[in-house]
C-alpha positions as a Markdown table, in Angstrom:
| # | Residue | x | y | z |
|---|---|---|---|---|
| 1 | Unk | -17.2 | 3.5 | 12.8 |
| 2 | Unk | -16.2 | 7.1 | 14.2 |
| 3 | Unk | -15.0 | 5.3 | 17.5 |
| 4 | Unk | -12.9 | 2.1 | 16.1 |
| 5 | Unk | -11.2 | 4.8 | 13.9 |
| 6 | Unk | -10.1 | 7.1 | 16.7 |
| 7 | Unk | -9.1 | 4.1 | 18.6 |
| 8 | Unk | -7.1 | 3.0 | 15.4 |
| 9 | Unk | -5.7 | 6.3 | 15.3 |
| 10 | Unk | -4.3 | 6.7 | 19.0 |
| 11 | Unk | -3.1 | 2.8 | 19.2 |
| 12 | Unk | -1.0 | 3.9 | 16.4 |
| 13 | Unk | 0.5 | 6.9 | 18.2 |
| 14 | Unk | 1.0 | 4.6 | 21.3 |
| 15 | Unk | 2.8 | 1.7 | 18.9 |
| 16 | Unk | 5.1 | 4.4 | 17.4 |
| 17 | Unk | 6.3 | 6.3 | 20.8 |
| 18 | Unk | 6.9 | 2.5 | 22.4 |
| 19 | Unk | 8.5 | 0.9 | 19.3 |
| 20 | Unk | 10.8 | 3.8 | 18.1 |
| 21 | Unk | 12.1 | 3.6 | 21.7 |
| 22 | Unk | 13.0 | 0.6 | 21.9 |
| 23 | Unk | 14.5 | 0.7 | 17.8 |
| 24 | Unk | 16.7 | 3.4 | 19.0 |
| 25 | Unk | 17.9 | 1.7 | 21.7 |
| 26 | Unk | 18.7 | -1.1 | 20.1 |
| 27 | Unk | 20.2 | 1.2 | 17.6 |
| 28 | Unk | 17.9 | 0.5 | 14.9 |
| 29 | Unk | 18.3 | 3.0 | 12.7 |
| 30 | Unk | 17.5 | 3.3 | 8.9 |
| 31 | Unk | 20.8 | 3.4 | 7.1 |
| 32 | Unk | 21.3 | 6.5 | 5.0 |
| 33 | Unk | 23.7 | 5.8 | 1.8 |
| 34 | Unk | 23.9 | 7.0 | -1.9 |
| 35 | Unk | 20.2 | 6.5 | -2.3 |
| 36 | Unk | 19.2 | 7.9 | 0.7 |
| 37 | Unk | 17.1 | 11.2 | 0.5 |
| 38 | Unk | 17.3 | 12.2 | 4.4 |
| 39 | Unk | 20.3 | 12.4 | 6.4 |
| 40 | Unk | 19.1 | 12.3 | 9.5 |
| 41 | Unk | 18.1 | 9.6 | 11.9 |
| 42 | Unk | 15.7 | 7.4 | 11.4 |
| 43 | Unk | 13.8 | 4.2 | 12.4 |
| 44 | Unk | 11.7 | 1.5 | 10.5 |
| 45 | Unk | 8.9 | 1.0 | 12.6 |
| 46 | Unk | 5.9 | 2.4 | 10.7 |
| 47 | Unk | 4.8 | -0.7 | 9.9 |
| 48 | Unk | 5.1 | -1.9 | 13.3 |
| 49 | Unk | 2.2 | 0.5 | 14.4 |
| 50 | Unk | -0.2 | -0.4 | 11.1 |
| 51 | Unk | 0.0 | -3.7 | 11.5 |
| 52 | Unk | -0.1 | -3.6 | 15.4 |
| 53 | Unk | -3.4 | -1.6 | 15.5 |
| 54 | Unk | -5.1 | -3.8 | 13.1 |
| 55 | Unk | -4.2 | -6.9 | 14.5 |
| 56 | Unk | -4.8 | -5.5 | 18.5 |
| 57 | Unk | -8.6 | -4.6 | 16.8 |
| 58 | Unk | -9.1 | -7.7 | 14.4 |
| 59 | Unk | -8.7 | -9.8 | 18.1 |
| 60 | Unk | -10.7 | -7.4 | 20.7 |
| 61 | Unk | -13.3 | -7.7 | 17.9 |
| 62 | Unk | -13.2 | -11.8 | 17.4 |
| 63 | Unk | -12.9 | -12.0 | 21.6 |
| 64 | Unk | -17.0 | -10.1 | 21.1 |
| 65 | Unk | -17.7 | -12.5 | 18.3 |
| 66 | Unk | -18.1 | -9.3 | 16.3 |
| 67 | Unk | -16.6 | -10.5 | 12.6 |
| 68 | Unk | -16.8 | -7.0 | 10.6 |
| 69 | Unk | -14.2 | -8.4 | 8.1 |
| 70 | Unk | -12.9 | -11.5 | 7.4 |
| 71 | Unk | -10.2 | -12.2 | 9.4 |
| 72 | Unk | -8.3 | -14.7 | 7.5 |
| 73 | Unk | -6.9 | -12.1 | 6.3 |
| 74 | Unk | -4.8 | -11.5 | 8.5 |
| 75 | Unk | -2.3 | -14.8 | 7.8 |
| 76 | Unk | -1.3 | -13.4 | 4.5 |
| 77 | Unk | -1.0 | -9.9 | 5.8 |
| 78 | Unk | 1.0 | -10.9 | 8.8 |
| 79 | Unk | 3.6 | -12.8 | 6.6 |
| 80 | Unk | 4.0 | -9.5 | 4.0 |
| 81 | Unk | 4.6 | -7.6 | 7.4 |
| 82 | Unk | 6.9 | -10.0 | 8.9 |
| 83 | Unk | 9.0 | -10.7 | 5.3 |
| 84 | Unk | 9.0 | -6.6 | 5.6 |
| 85 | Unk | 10.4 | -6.4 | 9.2 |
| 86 | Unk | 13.1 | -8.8 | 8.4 |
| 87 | Unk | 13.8 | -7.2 | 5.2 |
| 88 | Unk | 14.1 | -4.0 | 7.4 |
| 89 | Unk | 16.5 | -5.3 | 10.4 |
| 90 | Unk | 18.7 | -8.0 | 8.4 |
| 91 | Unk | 18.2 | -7.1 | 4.6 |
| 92 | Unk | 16.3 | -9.9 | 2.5 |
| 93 | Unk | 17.6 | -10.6 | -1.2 |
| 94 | Unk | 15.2 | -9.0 | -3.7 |
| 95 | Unk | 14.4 | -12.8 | -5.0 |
| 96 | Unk | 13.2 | -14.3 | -1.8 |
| 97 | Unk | 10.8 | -11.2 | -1.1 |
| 98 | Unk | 9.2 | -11.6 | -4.3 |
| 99 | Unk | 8.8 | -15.3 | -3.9 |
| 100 | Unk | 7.1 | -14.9 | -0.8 |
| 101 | Unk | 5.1 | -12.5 | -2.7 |
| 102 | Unk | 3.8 | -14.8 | -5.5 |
| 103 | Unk | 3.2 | -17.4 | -2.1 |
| 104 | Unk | 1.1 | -14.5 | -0.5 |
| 105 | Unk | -0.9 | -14.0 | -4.0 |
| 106 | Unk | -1.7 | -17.4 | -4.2 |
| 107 | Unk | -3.2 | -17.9 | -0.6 |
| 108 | Unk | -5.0 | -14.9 | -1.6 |
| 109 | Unk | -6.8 | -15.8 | -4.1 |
| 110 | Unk | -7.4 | -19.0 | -2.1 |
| 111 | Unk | -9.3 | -17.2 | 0.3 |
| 112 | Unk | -11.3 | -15.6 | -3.1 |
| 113 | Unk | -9.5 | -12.6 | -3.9 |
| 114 | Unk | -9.6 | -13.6 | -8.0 |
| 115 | Unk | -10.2 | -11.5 | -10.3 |
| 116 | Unk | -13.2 | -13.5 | -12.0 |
| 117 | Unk | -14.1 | -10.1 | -14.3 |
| 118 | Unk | -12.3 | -8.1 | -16.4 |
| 119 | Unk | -15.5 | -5.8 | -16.7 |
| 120 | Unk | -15.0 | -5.1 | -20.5 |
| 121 | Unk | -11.2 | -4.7 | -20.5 |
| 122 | Unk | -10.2 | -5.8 | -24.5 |
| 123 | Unk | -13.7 | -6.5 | -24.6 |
| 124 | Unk | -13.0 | -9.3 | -21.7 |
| 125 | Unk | -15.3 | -10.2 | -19.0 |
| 126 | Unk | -15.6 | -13.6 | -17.8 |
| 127 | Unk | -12.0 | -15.4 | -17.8 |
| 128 | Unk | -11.0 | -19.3 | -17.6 |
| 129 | Unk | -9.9 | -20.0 | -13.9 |
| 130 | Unk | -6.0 | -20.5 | -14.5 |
| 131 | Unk | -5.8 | -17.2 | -16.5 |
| 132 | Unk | -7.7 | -15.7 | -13.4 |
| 133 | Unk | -4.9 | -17.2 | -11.0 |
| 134 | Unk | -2.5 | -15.9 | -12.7 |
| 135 | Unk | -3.6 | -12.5 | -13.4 |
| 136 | Unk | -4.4 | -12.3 | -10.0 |
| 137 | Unk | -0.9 | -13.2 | -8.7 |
| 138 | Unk | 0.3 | -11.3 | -11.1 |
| 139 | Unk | -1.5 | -7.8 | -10.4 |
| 140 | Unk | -1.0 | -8.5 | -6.7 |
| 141 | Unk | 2.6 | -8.3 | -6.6 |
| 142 | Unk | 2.5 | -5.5 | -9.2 |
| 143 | Unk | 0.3 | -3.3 | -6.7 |
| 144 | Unk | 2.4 | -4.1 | -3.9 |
| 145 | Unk | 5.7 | -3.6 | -5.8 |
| 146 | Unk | 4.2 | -0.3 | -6.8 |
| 147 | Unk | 3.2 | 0.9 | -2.9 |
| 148 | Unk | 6.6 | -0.4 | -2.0 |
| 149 | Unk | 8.4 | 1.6 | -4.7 |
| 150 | Unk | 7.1 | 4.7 | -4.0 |
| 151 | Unk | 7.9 | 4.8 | -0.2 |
| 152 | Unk | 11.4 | 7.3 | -1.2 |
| 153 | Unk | 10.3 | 10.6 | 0.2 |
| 154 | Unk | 8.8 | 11.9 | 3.2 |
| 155 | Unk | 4.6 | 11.1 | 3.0 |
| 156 | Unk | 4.7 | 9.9 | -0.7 |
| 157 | Unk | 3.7 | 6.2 | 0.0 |
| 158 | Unk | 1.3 | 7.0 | 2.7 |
| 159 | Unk | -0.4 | 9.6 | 0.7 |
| 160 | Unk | -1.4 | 7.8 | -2.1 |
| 161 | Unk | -2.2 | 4.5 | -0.3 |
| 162 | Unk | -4.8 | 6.9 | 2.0 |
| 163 | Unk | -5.9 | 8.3 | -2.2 |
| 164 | Unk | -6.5 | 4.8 | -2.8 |
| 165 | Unk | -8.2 | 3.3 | -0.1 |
| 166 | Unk | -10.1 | 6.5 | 0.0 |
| 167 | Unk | -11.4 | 5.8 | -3.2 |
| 168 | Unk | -12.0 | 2.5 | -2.9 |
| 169 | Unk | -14.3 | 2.8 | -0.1 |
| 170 | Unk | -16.2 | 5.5 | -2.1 |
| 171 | Unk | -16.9 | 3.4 | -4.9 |
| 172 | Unk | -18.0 | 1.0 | -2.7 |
| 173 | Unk | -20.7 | 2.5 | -1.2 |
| 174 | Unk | -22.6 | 2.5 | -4.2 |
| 175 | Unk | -22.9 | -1.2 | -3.6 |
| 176 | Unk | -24.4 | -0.8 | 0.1 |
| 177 | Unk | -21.5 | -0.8 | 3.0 |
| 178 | Unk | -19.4 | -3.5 | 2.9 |
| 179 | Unk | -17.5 | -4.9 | 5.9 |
| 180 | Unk | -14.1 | -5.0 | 4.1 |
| 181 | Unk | -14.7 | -1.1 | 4.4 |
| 182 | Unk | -13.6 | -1.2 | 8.3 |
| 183 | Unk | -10.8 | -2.6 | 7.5 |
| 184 | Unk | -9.6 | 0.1 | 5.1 |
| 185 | Unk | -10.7 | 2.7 | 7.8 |
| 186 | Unk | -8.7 | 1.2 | 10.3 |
| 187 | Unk | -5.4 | 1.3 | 8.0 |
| 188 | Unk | -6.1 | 5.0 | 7.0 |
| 189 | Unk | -6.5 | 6.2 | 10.8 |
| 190 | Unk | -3.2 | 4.1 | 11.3 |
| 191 | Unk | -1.7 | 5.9 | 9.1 |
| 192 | Unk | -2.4 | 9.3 | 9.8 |
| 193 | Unk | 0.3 | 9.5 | 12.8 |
| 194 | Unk | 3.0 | 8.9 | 10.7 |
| 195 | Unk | 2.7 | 12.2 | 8.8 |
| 196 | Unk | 4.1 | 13.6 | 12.0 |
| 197 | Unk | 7.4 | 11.4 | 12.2 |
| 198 | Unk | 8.0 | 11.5 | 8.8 |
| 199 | Unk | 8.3 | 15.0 | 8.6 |
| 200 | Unk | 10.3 | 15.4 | 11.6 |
| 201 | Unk | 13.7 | 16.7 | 11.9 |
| 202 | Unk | 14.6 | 14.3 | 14.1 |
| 203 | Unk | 14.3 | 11.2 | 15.0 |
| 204 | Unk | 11.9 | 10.1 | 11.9 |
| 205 | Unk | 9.8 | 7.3 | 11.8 |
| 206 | Unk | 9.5 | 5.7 | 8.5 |
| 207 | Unk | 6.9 | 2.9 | 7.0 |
| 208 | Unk | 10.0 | 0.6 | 5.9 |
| 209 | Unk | 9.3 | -2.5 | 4.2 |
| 210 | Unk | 7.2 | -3.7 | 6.7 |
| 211 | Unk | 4.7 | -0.9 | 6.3 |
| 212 | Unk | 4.5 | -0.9 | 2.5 |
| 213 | Unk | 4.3 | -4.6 | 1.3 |
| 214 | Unk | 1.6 | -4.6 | 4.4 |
| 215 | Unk | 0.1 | -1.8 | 3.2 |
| 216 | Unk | 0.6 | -2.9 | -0.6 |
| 217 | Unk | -1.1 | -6.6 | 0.1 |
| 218 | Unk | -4.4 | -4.4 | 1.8 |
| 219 | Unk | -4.3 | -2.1 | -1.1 |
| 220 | Unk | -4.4 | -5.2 | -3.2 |
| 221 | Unk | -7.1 | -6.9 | -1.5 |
| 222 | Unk | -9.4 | -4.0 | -1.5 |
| 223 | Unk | -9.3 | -3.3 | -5.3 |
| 224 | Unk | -9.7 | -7.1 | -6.0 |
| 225 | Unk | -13.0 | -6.4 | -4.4 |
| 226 | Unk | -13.7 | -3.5 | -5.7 |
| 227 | Unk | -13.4 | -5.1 | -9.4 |
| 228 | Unk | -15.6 | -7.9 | -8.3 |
| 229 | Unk | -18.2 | -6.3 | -6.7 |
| 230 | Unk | -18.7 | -3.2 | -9.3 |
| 231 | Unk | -21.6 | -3.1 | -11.8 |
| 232 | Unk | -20.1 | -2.1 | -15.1 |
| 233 | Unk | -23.6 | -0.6 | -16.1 |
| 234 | Unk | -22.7 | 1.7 | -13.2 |
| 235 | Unk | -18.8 | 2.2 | -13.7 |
| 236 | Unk | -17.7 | 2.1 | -17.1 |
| 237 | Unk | -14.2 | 1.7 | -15.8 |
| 238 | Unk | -12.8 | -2.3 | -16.2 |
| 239 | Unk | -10.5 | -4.1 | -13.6 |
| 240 | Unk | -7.2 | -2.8 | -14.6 |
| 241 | Unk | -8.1 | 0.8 | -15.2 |
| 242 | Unk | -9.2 | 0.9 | -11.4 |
| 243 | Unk | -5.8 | -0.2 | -10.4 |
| 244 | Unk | -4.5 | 2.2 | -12.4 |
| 245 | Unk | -7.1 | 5.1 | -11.1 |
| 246 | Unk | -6.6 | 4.5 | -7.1 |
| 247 | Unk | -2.7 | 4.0 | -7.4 |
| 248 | Unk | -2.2 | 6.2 | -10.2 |
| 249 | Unk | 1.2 | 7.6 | -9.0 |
| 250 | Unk | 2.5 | 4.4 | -7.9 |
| 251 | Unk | 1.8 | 2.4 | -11.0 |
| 252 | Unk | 3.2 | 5.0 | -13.2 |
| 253 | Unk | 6.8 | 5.4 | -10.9 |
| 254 | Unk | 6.9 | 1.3 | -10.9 |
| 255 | Unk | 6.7 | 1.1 | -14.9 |
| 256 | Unk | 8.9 | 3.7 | -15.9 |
| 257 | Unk | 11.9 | 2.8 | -13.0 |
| 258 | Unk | 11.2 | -1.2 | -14.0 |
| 259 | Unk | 11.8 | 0.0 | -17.9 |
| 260 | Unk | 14.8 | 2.6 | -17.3 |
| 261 | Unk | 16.8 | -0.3 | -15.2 |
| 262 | Unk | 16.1 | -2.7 | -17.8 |
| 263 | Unk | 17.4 | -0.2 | -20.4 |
| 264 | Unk | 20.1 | 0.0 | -18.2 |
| 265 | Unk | 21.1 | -3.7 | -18.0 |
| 266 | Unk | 20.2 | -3.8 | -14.3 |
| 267 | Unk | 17.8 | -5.7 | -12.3 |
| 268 | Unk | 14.2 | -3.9 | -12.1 |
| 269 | Unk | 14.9 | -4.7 | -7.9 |
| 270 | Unk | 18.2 | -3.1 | -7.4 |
| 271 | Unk | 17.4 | 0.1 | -6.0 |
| 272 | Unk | 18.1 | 3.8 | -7.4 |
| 273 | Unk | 17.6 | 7.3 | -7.8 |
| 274 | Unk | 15.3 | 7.0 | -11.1 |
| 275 | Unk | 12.4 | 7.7 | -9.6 |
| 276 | Unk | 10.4 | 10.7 | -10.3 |
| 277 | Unk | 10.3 | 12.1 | -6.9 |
| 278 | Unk | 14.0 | 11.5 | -6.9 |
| 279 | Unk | 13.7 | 13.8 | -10.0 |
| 280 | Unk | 11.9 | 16.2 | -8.6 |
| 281 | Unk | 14.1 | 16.4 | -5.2 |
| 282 | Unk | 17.0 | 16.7 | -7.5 |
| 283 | Unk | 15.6 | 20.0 | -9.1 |
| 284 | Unk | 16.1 | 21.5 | -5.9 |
| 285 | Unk | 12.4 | 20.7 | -4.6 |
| 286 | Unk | 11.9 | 19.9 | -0.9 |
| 287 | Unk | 9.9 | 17.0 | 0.1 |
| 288 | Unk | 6.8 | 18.4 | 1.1 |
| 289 | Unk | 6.7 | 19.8 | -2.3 |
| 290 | Unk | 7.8 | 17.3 | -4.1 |
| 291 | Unk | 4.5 | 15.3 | -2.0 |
| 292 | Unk | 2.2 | 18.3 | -3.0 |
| 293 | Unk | 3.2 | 18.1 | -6.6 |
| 294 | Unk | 2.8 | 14.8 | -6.9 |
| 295 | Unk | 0.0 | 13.7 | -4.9 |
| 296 | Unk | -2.2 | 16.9 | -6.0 |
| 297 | Unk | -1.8 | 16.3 | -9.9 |
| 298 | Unk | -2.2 | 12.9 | -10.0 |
| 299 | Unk | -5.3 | 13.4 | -7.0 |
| 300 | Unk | -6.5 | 16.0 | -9.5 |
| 301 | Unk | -6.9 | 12.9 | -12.0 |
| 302 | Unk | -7.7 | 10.5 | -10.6 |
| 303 | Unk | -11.0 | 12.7 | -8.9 |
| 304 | Unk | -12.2 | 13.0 | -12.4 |
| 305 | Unk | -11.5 | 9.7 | -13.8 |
| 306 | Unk | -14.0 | 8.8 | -11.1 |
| 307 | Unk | -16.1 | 11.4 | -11.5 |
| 308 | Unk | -16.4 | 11.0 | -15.9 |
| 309 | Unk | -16.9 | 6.9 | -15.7 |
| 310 | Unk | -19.4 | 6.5 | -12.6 |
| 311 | Unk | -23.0 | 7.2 | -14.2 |
């Protein structure tokens, strides 16, 4: 484990270095407007490096005949990541992305990511199958709407998608290890280089789209399993809460920007400056504070929601 996650770690450092190089060459550059919260340059190849190590792994372990996770899963992840780089180098309209989403649900939950349990939620456990489906589609593209939302400020989105894998792969050790876990691992060290470029001066590397509907649809996947596989006589905590516990941050930012644009009279997609790290920026905080503030309250919570409901 220790090894595949250094490995994960400097694949990632090697992805960046190669791929910003040839983004600035190409003059690839993350445009900075009116919603912008850096002026200086950047590039959109995060997600190049994420994806890039996990797919580089997901095949040197298949070529040993070594299956530690279902690798399936990497068709609908490589079409959130490809719908993300495109979005990133030609701009996609808001409606196709999220049609592709709903596409990338479904195939999910055809490979038996369903949420079969509400675990108590309104008194809910067991649901009919179509209601399943589409609370499944429907909590999928929340989660990665959320991820993606949040990617505004320098180490926001990576932060609390490391929180919630993190926590994920805690609770689920309670039920023996799992192989899904080495998948999460592998994100989180892939992850970890970007905290440099982001908080460069210069020459930033950013997830971009790419990074965080990939990083969103994993995300997704793991707390669909999570909410399968837990034992509410051990976690009084139902399906939805859990979303709500490992992207605490996220789901928060997502509902209140969806409900201050439709106050507004303007699409819940079209991008602004209502979100509360834009807030908090605007009071004169810089963005590592405006990361520490965030992600250490709601870290603060979210370590004793876990630590009041598991028995």
């Amino acid at each position: 484990m220790l090894n595949i996650g250094v490995l994960s770690f400097l694949i990632s450092l090697t992805v960046i270095f190669i791929s910003q190089r040839y983004f600035i060459k190409k003059n690839r550059f993350d445009i900075v407007n009116y919603r912008s919260s850096h002026d200086s340059l950047a590039t959109r190849n995060g997600g190049l490096s994420v994806f890039t190590t996990i797919v580089i792994i997901t095949f040197y372990l298949y070529y040993n005949s070594n299956e530690l996770f279902d690798f399936s899963l990497i068709i609908p992840l490589s079409i959130l990541f490809t719908i993300g780089l495109y979005d990133d180098l030609y701009q996609v309209d808001f409606k196709l992305k999220f049609i592709f989403q709903i596409i990338i649900a479904k195939i999910l939950i055809d490979q038996g990511f369903l949420i079969e349990n509400l675990n108590g939620f309104l008194g809910l456990y067991e649901i009919p199958y179509m209601i399943s489906q589409l609370l499944s589609i429907f909590l999928i593209v929340l989660i990665v709407n959320a991820v993606n939302f949040s990617d505004g400020i320098d180490g926001l989105a990576i932060t609390e998608v490391i929180k919630g894998l993190i926590f994920i792969i805690i609770l689920l050790q309670d039920y023996t290890f799992d192989s899904l876990n080495l998948l999460l691992l592998i994100t989180i060290c892939s992850i970890l280089p970007l905290y440099f470029f982001n908080f460069k001066k210069n020459n930033k590397v950013f997830l971009g789209d790419s990074g965080s509907l990939l990083l969103g649809g994993i995300v997704s996947v793991g707390i669909i399993y999570l909410g399968n596989a837990i034992d509410s006589s051990n976690f009084n905590l139902s399906t939805p809460w859990i979303i709500l516990v490992c992207l605490l941050y996220p789901i928060i930012d997502l509902i209140q920007v969806v409900c201050i644009r439709i106050y507004k009279g303007v699409s819940p997609f079209e991008a602004d400056r209502s979100h509360i790290h834009h807030l908090l920026l605007n009071r004169g905080f810089s963005h590592l504070k405006t990361l520490l503030i965030i992600s250490g309250v709601t870290g603060i919570i979210q370590v004793l929601v876990i630590l009041l409901f598991t028995n």
